[in-house]
C-alpha positions in Angstrom: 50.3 43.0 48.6 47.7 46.1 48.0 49.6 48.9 46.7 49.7 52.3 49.6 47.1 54.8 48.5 48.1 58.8 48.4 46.6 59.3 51.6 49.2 56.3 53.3 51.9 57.9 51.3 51.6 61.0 52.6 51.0 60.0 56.5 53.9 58.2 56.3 56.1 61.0 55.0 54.3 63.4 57.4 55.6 61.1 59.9 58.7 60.5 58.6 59.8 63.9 59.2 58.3 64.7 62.5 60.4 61.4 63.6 63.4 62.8 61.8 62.7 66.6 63.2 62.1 65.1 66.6 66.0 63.8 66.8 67.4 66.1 65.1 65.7 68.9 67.2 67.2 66.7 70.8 63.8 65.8 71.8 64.8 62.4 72.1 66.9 63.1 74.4 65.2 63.2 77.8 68.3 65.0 79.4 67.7 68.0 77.3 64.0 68.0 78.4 65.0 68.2 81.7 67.6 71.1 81.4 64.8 73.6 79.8 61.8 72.9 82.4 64.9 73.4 84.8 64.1 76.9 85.1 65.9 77.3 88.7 68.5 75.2 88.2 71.0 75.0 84.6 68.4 75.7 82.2 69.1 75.5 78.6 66.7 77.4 76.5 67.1 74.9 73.2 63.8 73.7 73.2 62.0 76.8 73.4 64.0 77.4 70.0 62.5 74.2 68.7 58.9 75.1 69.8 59.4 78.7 67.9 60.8 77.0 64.8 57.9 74.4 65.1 55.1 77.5 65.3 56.8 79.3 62.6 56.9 75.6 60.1 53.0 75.0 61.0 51.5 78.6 61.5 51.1 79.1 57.4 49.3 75.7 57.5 46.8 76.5 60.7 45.8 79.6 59.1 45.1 78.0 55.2 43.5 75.2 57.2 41.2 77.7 59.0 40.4 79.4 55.9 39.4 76.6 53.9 38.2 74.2 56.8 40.3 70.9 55.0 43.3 69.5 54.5 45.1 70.0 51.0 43.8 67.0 49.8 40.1 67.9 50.7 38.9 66.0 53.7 36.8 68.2 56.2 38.9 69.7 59.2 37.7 72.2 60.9 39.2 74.3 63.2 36.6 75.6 65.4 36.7 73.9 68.4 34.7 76.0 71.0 34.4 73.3 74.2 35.4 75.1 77.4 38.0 74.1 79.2 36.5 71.3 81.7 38.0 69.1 84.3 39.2 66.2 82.3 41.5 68.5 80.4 42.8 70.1 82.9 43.5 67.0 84.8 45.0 65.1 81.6 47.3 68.2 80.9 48.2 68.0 84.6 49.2 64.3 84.3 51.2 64.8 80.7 53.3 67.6 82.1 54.4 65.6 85.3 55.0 62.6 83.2 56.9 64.3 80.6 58.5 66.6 83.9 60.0 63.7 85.5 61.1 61.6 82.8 62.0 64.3 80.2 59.9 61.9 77.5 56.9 62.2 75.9 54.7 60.4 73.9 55.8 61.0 70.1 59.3 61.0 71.0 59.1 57.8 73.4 57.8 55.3 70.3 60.8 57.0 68.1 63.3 55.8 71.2 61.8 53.0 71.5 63.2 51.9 68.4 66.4 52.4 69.5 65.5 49.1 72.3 66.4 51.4 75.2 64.8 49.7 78.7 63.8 53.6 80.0 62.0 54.1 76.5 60.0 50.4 76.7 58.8 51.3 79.8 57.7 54.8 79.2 55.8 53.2 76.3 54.0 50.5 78.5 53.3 52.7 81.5 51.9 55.2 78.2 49.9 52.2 77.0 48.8 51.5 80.4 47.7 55.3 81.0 45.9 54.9 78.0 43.8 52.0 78.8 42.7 52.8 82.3 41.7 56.1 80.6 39.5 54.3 77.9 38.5 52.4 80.8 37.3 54.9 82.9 35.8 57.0 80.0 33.1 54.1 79.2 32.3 54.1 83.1 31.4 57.7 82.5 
């Protein structure tokens, strides 16, 4: 068996701790979703505290990264992204915020739920999977 490279290493750790900040945060949870885009009803502003402490972690990191235009172990990444906001976006950041709306899951924390063999988080995965592919799809008819 080939011995993991650096680069595998650290992925893995990277997402090791997203996974871990992602239930220990409640964003596995799809009821606590639910209560903070509940804004008329019983709103709880948790997750708002988790997107803060989530800027905070990263900002330091976005603003090296934009400085130096790599990561820290020197690949290329830069920042610059100047596209316009165009119709595809806008209709795939439609689509993710009713799908994560009405089922309180998205896609990061539905494969971490998934592991857990819940039926709701194997079929968020699929219909995910399934988005995915008509999109591919559709995008070489294009």
């Amino acid at each position: 068996m080939k011995k993991p490279d650096r680069i595998t290493l650290i992925a893995f750790a990277a997402g090791l701790l997203f996974g871990i900040g992602l239930v220990l945060s409640g964003m596995t949870t799809p009821a606590n979703i639910t209560a903070f885009l509940d804004i008329a009803g019983d709103w709880d502003p948790a997750l708002a505290v988790v997107m803060a402490s989530a800027i905070t972690v990263a900002a330091p990191a976005f603003f090296w990264m934009r400085k130096k235009q790599q990561t820290l172990l020197g690949a290329a990444c830069p920042l610059d992204n100047k596209r316009p906001l165009d119709r595809r976006l806008l209709i795939g950041s439609a689509v993710f915020g009713v799908g994560w709306g009405l089922s309180g899951i998205c896609p990061g924390p539905g494969l971490i739920m998934l592991a857990s063999g819940s039926t709701g988080a194997l079929l968020f995965v699929l219909a995910m999977s399934l988005g995915m592919w008509i999109a591919a799809r559709l995008q070489s008819l294009a």
